[in-house]
C-alpha angles and dihedrals in degrees: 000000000000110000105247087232094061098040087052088048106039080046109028092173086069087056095095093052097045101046111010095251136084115250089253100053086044088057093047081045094059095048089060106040090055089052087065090045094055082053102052087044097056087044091053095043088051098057091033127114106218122205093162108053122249114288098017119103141065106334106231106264092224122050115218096263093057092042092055089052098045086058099048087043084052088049096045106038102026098215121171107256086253098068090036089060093048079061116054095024112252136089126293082247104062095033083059087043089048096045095055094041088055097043091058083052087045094048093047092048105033111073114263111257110247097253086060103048086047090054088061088037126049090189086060087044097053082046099053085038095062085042087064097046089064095066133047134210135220113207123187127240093254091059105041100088082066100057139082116223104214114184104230104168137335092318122070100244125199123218134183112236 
């Protein structure tokens, strides 16, 4: 199987299909999201009691970059770890360990959806509230035993939960 990574980098034009993103905004992802890393890191080292001096040790198997792929990979194609780890050669359990590790990075650098920000903030909330109010959705039959009915103005609104 060809690593994700390679195939995004050797066709830049199937970045978008492979990961959700374009090849330019993955690269601008990755800065920042090594910037973090470094972070982390420094934070981690500092409070760290080292018995092995720096720079001795086992060398990461996957390099930032890698590891920022195998997680949007994860988010956009939902493969089992298994597989995931097929892909990107190492085992399900460190593709699981790397996954979570980058989507903490991911979380503290990507903006906060606004469901999220209104559930910190009831004044957001009342906002995106009044934003809902303003559209209505039709849900089909099928669907309707997974939705909540919230009553939002005059009007009976329906929202996916």
């Amino acid at each position: 199987m060809t690593n994700p990574l390679a195939r995004i980098e050797s066709h830049p034009h199937e970045a978008k299909r492979l990961i959700g993103i374009n090849y330019n905004q993955f690269l601008a992802l990755v800065s920042l999201a090594e910037k973090r890393h470094v972070e982390k890191q420094a934070e981690i080292e500092k409070n760290k009691i080292r018995i092995i001096a720096p720079g001795g040790g086992r060398k990461p198997e996957m390099s930032p970059k890698e590891g920022i792929c195998l997680c949007l990979v994860y988010l956009r194609q939902k493969p089992i770890f298994e597989i995931l780890g097929l892909l990107f050669d190492i085992s399900k359990t460190k593709a699981n360990d790397a996954f979570n590790y980058w989507v903490d990075i991911l979380r503290e650098i990507l903006p906060a959806s606004q469901i999220e920000e209104a559930s910190i903030d009831s004044q957001k909330s009342q906002e995106l509230q009044r934003m809902l109010s303003e559209y209505e959705l039709i849900v089909d039959s099928a669907e309707q035993a997974l939705i909540l009915t919230c009553r939002l103005s005059r009007t009976k609104k329906i929202l996916l939960w």
